[in-house]
N, C-alpha and C positions, 0 to 999 in steps of 0.2 A: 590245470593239473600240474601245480608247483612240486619240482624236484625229479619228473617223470623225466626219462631221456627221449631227446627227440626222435621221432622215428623219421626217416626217409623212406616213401612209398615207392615201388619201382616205376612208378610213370615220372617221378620226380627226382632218381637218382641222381645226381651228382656225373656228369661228367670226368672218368677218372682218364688222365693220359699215363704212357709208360712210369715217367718219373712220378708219376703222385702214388701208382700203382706200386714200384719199387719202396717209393717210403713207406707205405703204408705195411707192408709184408715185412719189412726193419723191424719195424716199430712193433708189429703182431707179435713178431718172436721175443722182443726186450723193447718194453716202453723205458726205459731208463737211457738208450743206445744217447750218447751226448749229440749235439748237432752235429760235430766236424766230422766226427765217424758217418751219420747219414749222409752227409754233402760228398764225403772222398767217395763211400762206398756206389754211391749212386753217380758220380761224375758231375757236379752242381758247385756255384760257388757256395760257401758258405748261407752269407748273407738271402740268397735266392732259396736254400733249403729254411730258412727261419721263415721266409715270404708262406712258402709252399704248406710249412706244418701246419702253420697259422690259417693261411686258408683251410685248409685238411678239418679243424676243429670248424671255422666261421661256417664251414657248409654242413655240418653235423657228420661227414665221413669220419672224423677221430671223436669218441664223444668223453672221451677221457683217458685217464691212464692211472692202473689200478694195484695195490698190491694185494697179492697174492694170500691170504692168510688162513692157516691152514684152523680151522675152528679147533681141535684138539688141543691144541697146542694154545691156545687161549682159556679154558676149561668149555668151550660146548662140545664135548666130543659127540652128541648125539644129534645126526641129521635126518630132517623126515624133508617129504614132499609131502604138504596137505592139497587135498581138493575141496575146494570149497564151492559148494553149488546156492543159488540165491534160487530165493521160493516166487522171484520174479523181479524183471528187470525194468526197475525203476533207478533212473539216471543218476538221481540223488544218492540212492545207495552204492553206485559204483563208482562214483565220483567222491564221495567219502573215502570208500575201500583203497582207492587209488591213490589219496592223498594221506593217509594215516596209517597203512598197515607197512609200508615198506620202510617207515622211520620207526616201526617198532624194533626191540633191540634184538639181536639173534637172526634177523630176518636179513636171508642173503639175496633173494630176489623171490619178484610179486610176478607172475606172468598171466594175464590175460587171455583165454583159450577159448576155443570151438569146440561144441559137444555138447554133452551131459554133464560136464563139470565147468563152470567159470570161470575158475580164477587155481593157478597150480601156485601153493605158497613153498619156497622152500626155506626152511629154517635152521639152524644149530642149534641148541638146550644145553644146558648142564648137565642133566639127569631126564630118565622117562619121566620121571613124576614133573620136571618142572615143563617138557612139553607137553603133557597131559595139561598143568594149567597154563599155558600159553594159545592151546587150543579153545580151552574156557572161558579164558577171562578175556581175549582177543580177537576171537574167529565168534565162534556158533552165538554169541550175543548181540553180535553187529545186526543192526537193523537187514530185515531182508534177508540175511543166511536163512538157509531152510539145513543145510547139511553139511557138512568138512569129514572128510576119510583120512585117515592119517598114514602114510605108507615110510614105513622105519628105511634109511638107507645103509645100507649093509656095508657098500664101496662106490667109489667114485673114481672116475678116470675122466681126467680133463682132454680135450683134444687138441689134438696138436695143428691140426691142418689149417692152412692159412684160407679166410674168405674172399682173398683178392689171387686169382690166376693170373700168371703171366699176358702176359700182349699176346691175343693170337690163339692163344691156348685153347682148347673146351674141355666144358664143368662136367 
C-alpha cells in the first residue's frame, strides 16, 4: 500500500518520554518551529533535539509536516465528504482504492471506516458540476463500488487540540 501513512496500532505505540512528548506538542502547533527554538524551548542541546525529531519521524510518531492550503483559495472552493460503499469486499478492490484514489487530484484525504459505508472520501472541486464528475468518472465506476453519497461541506473548523497530553495528565 505505497504512499499510505503508516499507522501505529495502540499495542505497538511508540514509547513517548516528557521530551519527545514536549517536541511533539511544538511541533503540532508549527511544524516550521526551526530546531534551536525546540531544543531552547524544551531544555535540550541542539544537536540531541535533531537526534530526537529524527527518531519522532523513524518511529512513525511525526509522519510528516504539512502545509496548510486553504482549497478556495487555489480555485476548489467546493468541498464534499463522499461515502462510498463496495457491493463486497474483495481485497483487490480495496487495495486498488487505496492505492489510486488518494493520488487523484482535489482528493484531501481517503479514510477507511466501520459501518455501512467503507471508505469516507473528502475532496475539493472547482465547481458542483466538476464534482458531480469527479464522482463519475472516479468513485461509482471502480470495480466493486455498489454506492458513493455525496455530502456538500457548508464549513469546516480545524482543531486546535493537541494529541499528545502532558506527563501525568488524563485524556
Amino acid at each position: 500500500m505505497a504512499g499510505m501513512a503508516k499507522v501505529v496500532h495502540p499495542s505497538a505505540a511508540p514509547v513517548l518520554d516528557a521530551t519527545d512528548r514536549a517536541l511533539v506538542r511544538l511541533l503540532e502547533q508549527d511544524g516550521r518551529t526551526p530546531n534551536a527554538t525546540l531544543a531552547r524551548t524544551v531544555g535540550i542541546a541542539e544537536s540531541t533535539c535533531l537526534v530526537r525529531v529524527r527518531s519522532l519521524r523513524e518511529r512513525g510518531v511525526i509522519r510528516g509536516i504539512h502545509a496548510d492550503i486553504d482549497p478556495a483559495a487555489v480555485g476548489r472552493p467546493v468541498q464534499a465528504m463522499i461515502a462510498v460503499r463496495f457491493g463486497g469486499h474483495r481485497r483487490s478492490h480495496f487495495e486498488a482504492f487505496n492505492a489510486e484514489v488518494p493520488r487523484l487530484p482535489g482528493v484531501l484525504a481517503v479514510h477507511h471506516v466501520s459501518g455501512a459505508t467503507d471508505y469516507l472520501v473528502h475532496v475539493a472541486a472547482e465547481s458542483a458540476d466538476a464534482l458531480r464528475d469527479f464522482v463519475l468518472d472516479h468513485l461509482t465506476n471502480r470495480p466493486g463500488v455498489l454506492h458513493a453519497e455525496t455530502s456538500l461541506i457548508f464549513d469546516s473548523v480545524r482543531g486546535t487540540g493537541t494529541l499528545v497530553a502532558d506527563e501525568g495528565a488524563t485524556s
